[in-house]
Each structure stands twice: as C-alpha cells, then as structure tokens.
C-alpha positions as CSV (number, residue, x, y, z in Angstrom):
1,X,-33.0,-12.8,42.6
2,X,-33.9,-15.7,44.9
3,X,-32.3,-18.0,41.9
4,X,-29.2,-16.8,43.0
5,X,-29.4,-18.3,46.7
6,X,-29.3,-22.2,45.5
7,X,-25.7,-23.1,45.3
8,X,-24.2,-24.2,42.3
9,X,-24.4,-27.7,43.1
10,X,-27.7,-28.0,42.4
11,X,-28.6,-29.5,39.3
12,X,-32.0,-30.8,37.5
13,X,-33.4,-27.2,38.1
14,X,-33.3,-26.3,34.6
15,X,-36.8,-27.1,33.9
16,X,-38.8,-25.0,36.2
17,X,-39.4,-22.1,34.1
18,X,-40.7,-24.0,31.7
19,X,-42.8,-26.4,34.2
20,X,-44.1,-23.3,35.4
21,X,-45.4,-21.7,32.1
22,X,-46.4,-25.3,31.1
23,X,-48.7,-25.1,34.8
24,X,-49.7,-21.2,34.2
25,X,-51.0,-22.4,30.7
26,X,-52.7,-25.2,31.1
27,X,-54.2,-23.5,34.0
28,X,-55.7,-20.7,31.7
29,X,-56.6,-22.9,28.9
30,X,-58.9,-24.8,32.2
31,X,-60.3,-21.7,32.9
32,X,-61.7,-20.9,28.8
33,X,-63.2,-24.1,28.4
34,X,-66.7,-22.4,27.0
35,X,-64.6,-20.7,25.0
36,X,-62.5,-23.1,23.1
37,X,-63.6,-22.0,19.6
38,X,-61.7,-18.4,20.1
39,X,-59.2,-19.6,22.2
40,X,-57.6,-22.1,19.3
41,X,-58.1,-19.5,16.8
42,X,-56.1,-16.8,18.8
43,X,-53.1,-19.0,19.5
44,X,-53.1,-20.4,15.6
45,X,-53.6,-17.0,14.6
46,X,-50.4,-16.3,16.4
47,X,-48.3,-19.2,15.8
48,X,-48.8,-18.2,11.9
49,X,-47.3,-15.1,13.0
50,X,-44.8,-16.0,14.8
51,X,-43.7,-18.8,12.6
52,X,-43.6,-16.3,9.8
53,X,-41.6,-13.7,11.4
54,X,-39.1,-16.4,11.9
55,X,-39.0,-17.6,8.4
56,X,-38.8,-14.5,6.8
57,X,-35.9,-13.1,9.8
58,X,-34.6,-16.1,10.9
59,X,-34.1,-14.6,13.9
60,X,-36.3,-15.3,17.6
61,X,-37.2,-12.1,19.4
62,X,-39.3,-10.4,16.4
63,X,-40.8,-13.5,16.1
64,X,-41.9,-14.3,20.0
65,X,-43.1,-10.6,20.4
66,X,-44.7,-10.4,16.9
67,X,-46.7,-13.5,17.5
68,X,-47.1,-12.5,21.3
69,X,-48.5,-9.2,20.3
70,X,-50.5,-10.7,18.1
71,X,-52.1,-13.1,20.4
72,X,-52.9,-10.2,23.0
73,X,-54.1,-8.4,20.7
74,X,-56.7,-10.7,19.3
75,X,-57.5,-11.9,22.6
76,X,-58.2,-8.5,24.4
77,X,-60.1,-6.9,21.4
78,X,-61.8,-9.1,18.7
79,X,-62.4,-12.2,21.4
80,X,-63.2,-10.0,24.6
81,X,-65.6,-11.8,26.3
C-alpha cells in the first residue's frame, strides 16, 4: 500500500523485506537465549520438513507452509514455555 508511493525510480529497495525478517528474526532468536536447546531443535525439525516437502513436490508453497506449520506447531505445544 505505502510501497506504491515511491516512484519507480527508486532502486536498491529490493532488499527490505528480507532485511526486515532478517531484523524480526534475529531479534526473536535474542530474546530465547535460555532457551537455545528447543529453539534449534524446532527450526531443524522444520527445515527437515520443509526440505522434504520440496524434494518430494518440487514445488515452494507446500513446502514453506508445511515446514512453517511445523515449526508453530512445535514451538506453541511441545516447547511452550
């Protein structure tokens, strides 16, 4: 919405989404330090996922919300604080 007031001649702006998710991330992953342990399982638990979907599709959205679903999961039930 307020992407669509910078003109055209703007460039170098393709990197902020991923600056920002890169910031929101790290600033999570700050927050868990106690909790390290979990943390690292969840996220490899769901990169196996993910990675799997992908092999066995070959295609990207079942894989980002299989391994996204998998990582809330796991992170809001079996390593609730």
């Amino acid at each position: 919405m307020l992407g669509s007031l910078i003109p055209d001649s703007v460039t170098g702006l393709d990197f902020a989404p991923t600056a920002l998710f890169t910031v929101l991330a790290l600033d999570a992953v700050r927050d868990l330090r106690g909790d390290a342990p979990t943390l690292v399982l969840a996220v490899l638990s769901a990169l196996a996922v993910t990675v799997g979907l992908h092999l066995w599709h070959r295609d990207a959205l079942p894989s980002i919300l299989g391994g996204t679903a998998t990582h809330v999961n796991l992170a809001s039930t079996l390593f609730a604080r």
